[in-house]
PDB file of N, CA, C and O in Angstrom:
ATOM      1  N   UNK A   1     -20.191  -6.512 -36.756  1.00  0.00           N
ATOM      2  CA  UNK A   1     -19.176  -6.951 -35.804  1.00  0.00           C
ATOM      3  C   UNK A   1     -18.251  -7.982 -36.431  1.00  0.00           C
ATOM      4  O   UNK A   1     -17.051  -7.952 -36.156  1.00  0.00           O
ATOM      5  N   UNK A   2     -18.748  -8.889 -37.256  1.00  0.00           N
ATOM      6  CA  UNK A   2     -17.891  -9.864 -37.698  1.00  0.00           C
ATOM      7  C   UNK A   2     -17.173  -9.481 -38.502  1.00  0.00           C
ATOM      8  O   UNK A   2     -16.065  -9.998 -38.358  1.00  0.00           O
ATOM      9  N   UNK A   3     -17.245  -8.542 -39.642  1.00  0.00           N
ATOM     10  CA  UNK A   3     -16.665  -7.401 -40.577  1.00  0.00           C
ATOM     11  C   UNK A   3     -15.561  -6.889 -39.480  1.00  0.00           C
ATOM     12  O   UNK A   3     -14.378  -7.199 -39.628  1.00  0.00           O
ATOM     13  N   UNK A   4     -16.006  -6.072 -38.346  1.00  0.00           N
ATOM     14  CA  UNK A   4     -14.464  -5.711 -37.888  1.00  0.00           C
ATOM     15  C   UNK A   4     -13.134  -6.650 -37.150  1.00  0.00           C
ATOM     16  O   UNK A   4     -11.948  -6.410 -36.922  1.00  0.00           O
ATOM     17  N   UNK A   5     -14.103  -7.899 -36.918  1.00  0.00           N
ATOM     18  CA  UNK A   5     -13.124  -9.031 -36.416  1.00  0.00           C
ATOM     19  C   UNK A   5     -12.064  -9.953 -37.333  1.00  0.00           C
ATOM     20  O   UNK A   5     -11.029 -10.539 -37.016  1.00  0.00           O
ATOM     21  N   UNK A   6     -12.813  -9.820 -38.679  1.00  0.00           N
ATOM     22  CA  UNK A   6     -12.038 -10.154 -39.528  1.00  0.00           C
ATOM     23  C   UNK A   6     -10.187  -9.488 -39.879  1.00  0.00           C
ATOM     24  O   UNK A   6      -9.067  -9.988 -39.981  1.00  0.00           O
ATOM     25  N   UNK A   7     -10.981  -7.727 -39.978  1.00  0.00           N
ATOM     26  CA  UNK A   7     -10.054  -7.128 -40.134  1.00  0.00           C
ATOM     27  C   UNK A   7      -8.525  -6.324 -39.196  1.00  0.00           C
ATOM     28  O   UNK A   7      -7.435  -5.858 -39.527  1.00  0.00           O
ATOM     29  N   UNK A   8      -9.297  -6.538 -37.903  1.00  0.00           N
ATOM     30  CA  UNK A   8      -8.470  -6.574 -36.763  1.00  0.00           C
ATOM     31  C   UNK A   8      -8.187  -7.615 -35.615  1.00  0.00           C
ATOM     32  O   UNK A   8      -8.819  -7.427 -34.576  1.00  0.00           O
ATOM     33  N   UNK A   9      -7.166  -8.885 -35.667  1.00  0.00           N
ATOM     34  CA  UNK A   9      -7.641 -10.000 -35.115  1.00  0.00           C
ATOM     35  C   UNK A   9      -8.012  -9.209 -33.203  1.00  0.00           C
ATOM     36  O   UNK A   9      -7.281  -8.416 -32.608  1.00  0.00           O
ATOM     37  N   UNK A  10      -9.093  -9.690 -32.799  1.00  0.00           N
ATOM     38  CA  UNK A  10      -9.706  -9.151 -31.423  1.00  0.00           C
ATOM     39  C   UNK A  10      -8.781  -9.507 -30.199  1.00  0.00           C
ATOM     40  O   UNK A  10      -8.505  -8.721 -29.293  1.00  0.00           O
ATOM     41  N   UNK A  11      -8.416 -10.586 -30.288  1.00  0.00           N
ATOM     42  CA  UNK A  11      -7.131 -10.698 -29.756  1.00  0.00           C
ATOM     43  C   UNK A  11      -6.142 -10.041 -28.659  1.00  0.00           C
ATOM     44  O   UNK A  11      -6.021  -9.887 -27.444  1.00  0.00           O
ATOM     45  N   UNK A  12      -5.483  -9.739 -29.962  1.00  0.00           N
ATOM     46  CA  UNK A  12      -4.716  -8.237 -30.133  1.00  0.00           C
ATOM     47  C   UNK A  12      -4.814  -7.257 -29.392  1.00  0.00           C
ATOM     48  O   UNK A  12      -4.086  -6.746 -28.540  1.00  0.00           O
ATOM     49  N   UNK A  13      -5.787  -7.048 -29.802  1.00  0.00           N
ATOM     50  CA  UNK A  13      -6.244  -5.594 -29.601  1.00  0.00           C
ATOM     51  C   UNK A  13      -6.745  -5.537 -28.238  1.00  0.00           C
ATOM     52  O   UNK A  13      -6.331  -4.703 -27.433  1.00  0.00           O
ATOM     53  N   UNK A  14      -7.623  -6.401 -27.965  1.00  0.00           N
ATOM     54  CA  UNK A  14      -7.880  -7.006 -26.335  1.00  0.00           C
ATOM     55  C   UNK A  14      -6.871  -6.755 -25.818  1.00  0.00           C
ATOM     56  O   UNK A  14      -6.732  -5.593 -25.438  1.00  0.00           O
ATOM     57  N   UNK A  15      -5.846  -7.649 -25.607  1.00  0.00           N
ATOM     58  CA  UNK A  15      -4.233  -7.782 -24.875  1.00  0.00           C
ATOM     59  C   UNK A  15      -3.954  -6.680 -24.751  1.00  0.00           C
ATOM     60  O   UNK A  15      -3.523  -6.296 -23.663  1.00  0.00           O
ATOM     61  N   UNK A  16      -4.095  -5.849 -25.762  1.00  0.00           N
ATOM     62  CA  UNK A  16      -3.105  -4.725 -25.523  1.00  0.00           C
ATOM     63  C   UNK A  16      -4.081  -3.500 -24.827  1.00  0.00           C
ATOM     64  O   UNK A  16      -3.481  -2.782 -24.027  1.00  0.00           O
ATOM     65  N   UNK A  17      -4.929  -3.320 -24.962  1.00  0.00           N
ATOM     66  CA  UNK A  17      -5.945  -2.660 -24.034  1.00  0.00           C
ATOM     67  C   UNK A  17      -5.976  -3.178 -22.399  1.00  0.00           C
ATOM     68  O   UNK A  17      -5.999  -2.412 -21.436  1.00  0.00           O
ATOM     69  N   UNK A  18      -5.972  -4.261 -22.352  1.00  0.00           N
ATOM     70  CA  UNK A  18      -5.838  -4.727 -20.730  1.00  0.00           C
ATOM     71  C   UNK A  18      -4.597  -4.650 -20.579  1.00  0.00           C
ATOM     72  O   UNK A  18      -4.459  -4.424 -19.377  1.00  0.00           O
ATOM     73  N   UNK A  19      -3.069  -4.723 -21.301  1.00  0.00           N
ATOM     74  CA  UNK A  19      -1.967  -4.542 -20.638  1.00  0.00           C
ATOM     75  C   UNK A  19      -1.711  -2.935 -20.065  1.00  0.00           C
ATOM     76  O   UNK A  19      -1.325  -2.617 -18.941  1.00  0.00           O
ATOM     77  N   UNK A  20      -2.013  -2.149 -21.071  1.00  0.00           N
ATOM     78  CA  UNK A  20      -2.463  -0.591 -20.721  1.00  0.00           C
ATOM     79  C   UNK A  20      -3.185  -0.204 -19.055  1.00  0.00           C
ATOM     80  O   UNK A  20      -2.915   0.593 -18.157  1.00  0.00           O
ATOM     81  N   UNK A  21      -4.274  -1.327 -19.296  1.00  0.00           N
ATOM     82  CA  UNK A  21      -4.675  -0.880 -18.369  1.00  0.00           C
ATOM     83  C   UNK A  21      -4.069  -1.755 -16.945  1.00  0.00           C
ATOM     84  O   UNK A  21      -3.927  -1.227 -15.842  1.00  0.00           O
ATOM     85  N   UNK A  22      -3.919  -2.456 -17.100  1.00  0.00           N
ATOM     86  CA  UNK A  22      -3.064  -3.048 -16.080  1.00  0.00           C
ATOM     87  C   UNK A  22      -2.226  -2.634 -15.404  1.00  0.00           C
ATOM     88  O   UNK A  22      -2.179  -2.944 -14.214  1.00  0.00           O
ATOM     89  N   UNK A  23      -1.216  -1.716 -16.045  1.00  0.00           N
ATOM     90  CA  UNK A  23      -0.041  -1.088 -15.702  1.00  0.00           C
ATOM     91  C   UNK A  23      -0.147  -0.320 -15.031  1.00  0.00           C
ATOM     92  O   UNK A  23       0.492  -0.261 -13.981  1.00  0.00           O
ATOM     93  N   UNK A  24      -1.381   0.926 -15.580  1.00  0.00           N
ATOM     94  CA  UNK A  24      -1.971   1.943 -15.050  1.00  0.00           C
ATOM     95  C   UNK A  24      -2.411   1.473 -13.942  1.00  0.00           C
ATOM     96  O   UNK A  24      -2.176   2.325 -13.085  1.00  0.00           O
ATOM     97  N   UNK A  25      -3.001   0.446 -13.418  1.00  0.00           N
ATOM     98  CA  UNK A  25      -3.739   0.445 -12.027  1.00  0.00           C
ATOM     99  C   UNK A  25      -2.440  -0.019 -11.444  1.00  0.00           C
ATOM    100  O   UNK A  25      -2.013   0.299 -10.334  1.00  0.00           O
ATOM    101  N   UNK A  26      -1.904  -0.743 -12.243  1.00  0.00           N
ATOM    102  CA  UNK A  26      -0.472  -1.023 -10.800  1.00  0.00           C
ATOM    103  C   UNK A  26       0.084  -0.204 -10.446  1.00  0.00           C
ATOM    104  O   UNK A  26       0.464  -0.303  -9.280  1.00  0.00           O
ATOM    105  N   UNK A  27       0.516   1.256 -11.327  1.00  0.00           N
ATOM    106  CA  UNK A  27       0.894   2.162 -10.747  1.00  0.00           C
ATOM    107  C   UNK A  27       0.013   3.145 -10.136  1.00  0.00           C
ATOM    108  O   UNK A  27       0.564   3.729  -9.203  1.00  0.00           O
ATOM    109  N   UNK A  28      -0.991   3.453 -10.330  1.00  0.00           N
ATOM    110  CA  UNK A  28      -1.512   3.854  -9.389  1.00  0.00           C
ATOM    111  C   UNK A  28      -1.564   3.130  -8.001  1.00  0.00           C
ATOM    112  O   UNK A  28      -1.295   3.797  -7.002  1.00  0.00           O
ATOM    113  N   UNK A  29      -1.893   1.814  -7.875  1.00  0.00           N
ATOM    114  CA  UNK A  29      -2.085   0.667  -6.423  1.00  0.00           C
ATOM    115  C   UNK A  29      -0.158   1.211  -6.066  1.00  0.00           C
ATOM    116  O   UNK A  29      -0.038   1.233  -4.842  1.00  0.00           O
ATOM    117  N   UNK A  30       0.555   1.416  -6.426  1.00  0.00           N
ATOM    118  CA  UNK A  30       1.898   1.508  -5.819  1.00  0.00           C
ATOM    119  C   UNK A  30       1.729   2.664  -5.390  1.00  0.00           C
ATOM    120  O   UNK A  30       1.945   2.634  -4.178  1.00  0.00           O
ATOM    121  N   UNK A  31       1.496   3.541  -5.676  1.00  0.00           N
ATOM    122  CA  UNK A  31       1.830   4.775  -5.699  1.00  0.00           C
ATOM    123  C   UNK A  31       0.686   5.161  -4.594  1.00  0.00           C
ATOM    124  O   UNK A  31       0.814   6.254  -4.043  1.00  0.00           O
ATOM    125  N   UNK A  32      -0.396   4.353  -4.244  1.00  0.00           N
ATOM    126  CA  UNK A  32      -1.537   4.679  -3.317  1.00  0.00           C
ATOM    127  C   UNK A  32      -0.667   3.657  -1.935  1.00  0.00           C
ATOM    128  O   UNK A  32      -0.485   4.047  -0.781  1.00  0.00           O
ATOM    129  N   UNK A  33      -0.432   2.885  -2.270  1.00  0.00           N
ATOM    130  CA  UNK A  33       0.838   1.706  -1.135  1.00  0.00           C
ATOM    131  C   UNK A  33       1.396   2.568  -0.245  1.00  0.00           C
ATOM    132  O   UNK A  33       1.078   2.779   0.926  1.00  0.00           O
ATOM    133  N   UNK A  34       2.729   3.311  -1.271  1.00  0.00           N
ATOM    134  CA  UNK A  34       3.640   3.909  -0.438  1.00  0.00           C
ATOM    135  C   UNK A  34       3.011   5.392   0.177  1.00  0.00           C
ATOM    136  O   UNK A  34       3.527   6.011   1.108  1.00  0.00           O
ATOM    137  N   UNK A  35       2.130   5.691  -0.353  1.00  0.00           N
ATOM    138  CA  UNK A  35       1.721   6.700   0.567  1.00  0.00           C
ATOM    139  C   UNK A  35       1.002   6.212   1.862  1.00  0.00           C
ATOM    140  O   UNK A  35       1.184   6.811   2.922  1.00  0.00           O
ATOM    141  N   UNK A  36       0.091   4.998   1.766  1.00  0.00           N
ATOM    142  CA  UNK A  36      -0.515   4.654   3.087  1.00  0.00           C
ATOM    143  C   UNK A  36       0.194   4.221   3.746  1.00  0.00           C
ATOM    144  O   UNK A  36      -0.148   4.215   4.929  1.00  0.00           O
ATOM    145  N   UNK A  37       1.992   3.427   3.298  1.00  0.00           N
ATOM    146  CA  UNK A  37       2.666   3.098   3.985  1.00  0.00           C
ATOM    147  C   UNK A  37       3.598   4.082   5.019  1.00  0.00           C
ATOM    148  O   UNK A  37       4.359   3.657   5.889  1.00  0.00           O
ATOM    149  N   UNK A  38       3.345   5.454   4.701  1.00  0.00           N
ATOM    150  CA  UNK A  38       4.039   6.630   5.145  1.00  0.00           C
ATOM    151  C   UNK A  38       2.899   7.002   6.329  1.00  0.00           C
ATOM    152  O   UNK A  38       3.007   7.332   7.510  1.00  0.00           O
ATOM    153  N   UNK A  39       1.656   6.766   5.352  1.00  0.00           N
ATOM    154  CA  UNK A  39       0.992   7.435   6.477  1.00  0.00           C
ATOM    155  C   UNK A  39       0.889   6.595   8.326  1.00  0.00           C
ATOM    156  O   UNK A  39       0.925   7.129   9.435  1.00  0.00           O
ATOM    157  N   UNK A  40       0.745   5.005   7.880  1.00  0.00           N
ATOM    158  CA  UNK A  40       0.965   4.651   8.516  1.00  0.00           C
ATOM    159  C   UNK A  40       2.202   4.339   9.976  1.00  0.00           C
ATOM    160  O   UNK A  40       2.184   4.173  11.195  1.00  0.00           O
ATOM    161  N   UNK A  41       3.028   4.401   8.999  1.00  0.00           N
ATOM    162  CA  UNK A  41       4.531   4.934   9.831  1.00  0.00           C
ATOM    163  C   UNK A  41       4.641   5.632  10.656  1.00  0.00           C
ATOM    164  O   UNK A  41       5.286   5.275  11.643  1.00  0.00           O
ATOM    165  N   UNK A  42       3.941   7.170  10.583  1.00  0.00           N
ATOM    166  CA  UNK A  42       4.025   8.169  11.598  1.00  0.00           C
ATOM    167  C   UNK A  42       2.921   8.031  12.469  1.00  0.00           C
ATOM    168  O   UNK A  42       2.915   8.598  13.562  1.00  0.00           O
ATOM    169  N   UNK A  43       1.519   6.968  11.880  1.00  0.00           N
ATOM    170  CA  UNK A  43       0.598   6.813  12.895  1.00  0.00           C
ATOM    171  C   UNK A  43       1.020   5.941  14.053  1.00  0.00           C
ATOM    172  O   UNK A  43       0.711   6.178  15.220  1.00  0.00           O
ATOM    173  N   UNK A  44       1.867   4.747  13.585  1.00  0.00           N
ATOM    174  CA  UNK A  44       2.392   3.532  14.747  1.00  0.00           C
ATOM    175  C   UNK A  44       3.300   4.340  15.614  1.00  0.00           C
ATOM    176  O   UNK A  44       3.411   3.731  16.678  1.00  0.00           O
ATOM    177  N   UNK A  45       4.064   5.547  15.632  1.00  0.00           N
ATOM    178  CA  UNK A  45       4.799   5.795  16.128  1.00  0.00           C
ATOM    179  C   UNK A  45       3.696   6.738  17.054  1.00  0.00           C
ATOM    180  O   UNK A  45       3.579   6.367  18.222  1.00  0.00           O
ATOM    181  N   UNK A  46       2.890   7.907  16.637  1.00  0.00           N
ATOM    182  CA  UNK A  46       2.110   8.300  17.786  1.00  0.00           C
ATOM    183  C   UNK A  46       1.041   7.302  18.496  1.00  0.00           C
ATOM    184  O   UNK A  46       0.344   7.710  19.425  1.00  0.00           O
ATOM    185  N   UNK A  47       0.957   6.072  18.044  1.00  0.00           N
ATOM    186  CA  UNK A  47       0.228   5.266  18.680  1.00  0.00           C
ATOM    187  C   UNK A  47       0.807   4.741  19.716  1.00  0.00           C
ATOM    188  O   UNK A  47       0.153   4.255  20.639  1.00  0.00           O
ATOM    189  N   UNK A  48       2.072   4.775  19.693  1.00  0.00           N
ATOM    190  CA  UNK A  48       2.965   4.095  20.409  1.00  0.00           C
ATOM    191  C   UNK A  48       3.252   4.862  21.715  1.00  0.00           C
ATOM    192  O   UNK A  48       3.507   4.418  22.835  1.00  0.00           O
ATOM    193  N   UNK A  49       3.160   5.942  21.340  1.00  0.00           N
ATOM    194  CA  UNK A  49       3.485   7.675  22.784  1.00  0.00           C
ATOM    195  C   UNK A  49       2.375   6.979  23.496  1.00  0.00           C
ATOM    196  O   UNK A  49       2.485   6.441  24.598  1.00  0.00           O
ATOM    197  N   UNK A  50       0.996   7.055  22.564  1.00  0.00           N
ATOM    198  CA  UNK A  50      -0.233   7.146  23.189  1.00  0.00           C
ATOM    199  C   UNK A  50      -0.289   5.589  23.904  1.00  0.00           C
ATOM    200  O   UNK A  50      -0.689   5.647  25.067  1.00  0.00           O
ATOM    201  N   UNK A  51      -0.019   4.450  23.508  1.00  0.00           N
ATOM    202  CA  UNK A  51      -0.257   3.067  24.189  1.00  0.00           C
ATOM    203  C   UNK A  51       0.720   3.302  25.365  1.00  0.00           C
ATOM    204  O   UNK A  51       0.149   2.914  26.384  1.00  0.00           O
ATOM    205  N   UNK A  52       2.176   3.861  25.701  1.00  0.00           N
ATOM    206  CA  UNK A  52       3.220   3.823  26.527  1.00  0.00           C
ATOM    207  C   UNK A  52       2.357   4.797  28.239  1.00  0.00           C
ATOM    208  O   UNK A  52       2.562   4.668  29.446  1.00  0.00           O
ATOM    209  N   UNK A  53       1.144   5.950  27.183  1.00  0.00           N
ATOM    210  CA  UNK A  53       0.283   6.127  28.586  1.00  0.00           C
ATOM    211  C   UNK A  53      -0.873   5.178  28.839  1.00  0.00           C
ATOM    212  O   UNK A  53      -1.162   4.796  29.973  1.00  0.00           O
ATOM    213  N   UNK A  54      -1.628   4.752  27.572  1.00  0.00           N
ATOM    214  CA  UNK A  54      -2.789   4.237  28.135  1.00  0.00           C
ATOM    215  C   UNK A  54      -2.824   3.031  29.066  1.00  0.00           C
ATOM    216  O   UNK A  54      -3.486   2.836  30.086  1.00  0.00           O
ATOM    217  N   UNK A  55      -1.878   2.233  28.398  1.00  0.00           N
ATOM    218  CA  UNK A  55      -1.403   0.811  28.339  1.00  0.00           C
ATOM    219  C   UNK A  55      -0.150   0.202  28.675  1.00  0.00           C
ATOM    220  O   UNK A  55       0.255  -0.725  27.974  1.00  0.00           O
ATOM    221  N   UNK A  56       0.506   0.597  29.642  1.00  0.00           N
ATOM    222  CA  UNK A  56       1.844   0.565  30.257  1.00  0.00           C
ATOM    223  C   UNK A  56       2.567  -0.864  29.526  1.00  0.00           C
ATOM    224  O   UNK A  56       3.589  -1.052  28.866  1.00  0.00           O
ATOM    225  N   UNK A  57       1.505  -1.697  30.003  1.00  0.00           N
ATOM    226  CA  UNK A  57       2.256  -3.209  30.227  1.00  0.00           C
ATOM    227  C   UNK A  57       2.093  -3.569  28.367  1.00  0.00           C
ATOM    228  O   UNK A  57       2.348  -4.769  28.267  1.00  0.00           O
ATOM    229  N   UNK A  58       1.954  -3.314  27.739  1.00  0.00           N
ATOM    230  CA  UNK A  58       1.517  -3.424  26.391  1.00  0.00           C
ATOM    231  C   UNK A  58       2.648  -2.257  25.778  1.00  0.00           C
ATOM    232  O   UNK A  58       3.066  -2.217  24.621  1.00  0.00           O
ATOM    233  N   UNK A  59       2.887  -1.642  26.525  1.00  0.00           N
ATOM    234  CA  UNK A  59       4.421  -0.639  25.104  1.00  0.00           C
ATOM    235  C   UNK A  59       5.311  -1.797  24.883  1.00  0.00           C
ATOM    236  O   UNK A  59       5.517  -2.112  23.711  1.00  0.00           O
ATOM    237  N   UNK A  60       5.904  -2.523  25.881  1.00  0.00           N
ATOM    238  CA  UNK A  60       6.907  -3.305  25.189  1.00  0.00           C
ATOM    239  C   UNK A  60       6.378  -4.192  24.516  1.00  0.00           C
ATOM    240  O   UNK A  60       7.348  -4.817  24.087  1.00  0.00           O
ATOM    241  N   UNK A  61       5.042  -4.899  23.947  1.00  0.00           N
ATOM    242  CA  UNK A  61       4.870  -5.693  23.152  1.00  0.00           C
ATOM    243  C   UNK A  61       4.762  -4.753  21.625  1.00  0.00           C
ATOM    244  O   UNK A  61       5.065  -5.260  20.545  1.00  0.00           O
ATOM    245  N   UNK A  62       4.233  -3.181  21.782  1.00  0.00           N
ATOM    246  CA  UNK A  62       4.315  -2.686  20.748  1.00  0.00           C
ATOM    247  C   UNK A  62       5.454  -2.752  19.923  1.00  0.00           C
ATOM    248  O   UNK A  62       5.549  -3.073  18.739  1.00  0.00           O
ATOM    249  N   UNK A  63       6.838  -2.169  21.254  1.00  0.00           N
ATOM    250  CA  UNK A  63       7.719  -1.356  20.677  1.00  0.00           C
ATOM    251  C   UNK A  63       8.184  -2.647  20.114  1.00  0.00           C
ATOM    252  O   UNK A  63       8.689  -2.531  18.997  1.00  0.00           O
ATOM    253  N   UNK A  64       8.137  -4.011  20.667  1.00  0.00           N
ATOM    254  CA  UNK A  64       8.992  -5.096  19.436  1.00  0.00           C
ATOM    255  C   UNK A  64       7.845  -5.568  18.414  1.00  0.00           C
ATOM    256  O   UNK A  64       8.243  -6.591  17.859  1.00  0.00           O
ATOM    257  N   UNK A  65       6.749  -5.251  18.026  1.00  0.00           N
ATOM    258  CA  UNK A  65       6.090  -5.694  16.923  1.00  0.00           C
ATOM    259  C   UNK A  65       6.660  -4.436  15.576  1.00  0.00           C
ATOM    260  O   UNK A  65       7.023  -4.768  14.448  1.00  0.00           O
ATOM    261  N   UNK A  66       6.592  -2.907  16.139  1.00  0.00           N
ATOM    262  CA  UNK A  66       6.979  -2.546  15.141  1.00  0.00           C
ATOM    263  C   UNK A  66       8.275  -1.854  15.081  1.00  0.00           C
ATOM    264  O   UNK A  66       8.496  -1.127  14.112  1.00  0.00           O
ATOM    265  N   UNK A  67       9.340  -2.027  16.198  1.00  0.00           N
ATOM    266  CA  UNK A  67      10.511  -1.970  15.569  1.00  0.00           C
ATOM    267  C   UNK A  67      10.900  -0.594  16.457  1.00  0.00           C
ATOM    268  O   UNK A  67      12.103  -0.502  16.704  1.00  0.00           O
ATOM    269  N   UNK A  68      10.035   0.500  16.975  1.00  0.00           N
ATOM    270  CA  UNK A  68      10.471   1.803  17.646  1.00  0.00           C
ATOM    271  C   UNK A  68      10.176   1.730  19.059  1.00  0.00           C
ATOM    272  O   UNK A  68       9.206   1.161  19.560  1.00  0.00           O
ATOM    273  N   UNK A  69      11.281   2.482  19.781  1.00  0.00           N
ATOM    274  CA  UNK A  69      11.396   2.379  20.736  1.00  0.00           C
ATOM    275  C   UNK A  69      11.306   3.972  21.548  1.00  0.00           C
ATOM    276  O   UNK A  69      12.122   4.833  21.876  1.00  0.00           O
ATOM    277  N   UNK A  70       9.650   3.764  21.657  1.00  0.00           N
ATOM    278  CA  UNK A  70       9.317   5.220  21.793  1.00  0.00           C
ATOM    279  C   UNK A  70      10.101   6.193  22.109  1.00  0.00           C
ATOM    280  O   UNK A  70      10.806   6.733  21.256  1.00  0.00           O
ATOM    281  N   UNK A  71      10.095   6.705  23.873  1.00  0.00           N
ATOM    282  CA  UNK A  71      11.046   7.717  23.998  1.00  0.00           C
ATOM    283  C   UNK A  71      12.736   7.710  24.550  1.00  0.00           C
ATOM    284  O   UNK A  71      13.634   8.499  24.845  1.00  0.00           O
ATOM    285  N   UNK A  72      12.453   6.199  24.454  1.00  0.00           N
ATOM    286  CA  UNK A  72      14.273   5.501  24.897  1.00  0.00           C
ATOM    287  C   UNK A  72      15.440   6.534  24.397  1.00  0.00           C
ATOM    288  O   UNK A  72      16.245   6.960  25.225  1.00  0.00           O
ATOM    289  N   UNK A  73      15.512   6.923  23.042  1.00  0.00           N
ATOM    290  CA  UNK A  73      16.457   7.472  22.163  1.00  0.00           C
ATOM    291  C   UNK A  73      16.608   9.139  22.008  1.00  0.00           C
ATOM    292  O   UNK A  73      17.393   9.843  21.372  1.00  0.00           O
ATOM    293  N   UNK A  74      15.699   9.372  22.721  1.00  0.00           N
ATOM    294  CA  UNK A  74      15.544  10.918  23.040  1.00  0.00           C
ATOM    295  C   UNK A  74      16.024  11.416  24.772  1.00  0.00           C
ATOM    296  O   UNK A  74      15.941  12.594  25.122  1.00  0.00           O
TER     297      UNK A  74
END
């Protein structure tokens, strides 16, 4: 081991193995983001149909937490 530390400072070679891998998980963690962020999107919006029956007095606190205004626009 000390034979190959000599000849390749460990360093190095470290850094650049964790920047590799670093990148790779960030793009994967992004790329896993915007999909749960999609998925989520279309779930708040049928959650929102569904709270406007279950939960009358509670749609308008939905519809201003996330921004849609269930069937107003239709």
């Amino acid at each position: 081991m000390a034979a190959m530390e000599t000849k390749i400072p460990p360093s190095i070679a470290y850094t650049g193995r964790v920047r590799v891998k670093v990148t790779s998980i960030l793009f994967l963690a992004m790329m896993c983001l915007t999909g749960i962020g999609l998925a989520i999107s279309d779930l708040s919006k049928n959650l929102i149909f569904l709270g406007q029956g279950l939960c009358a007095p509670n749609s308008k606190l939905l519809e201003s937490m996330v921004g849609f205004h269930g069937n107003k626009g239709r």
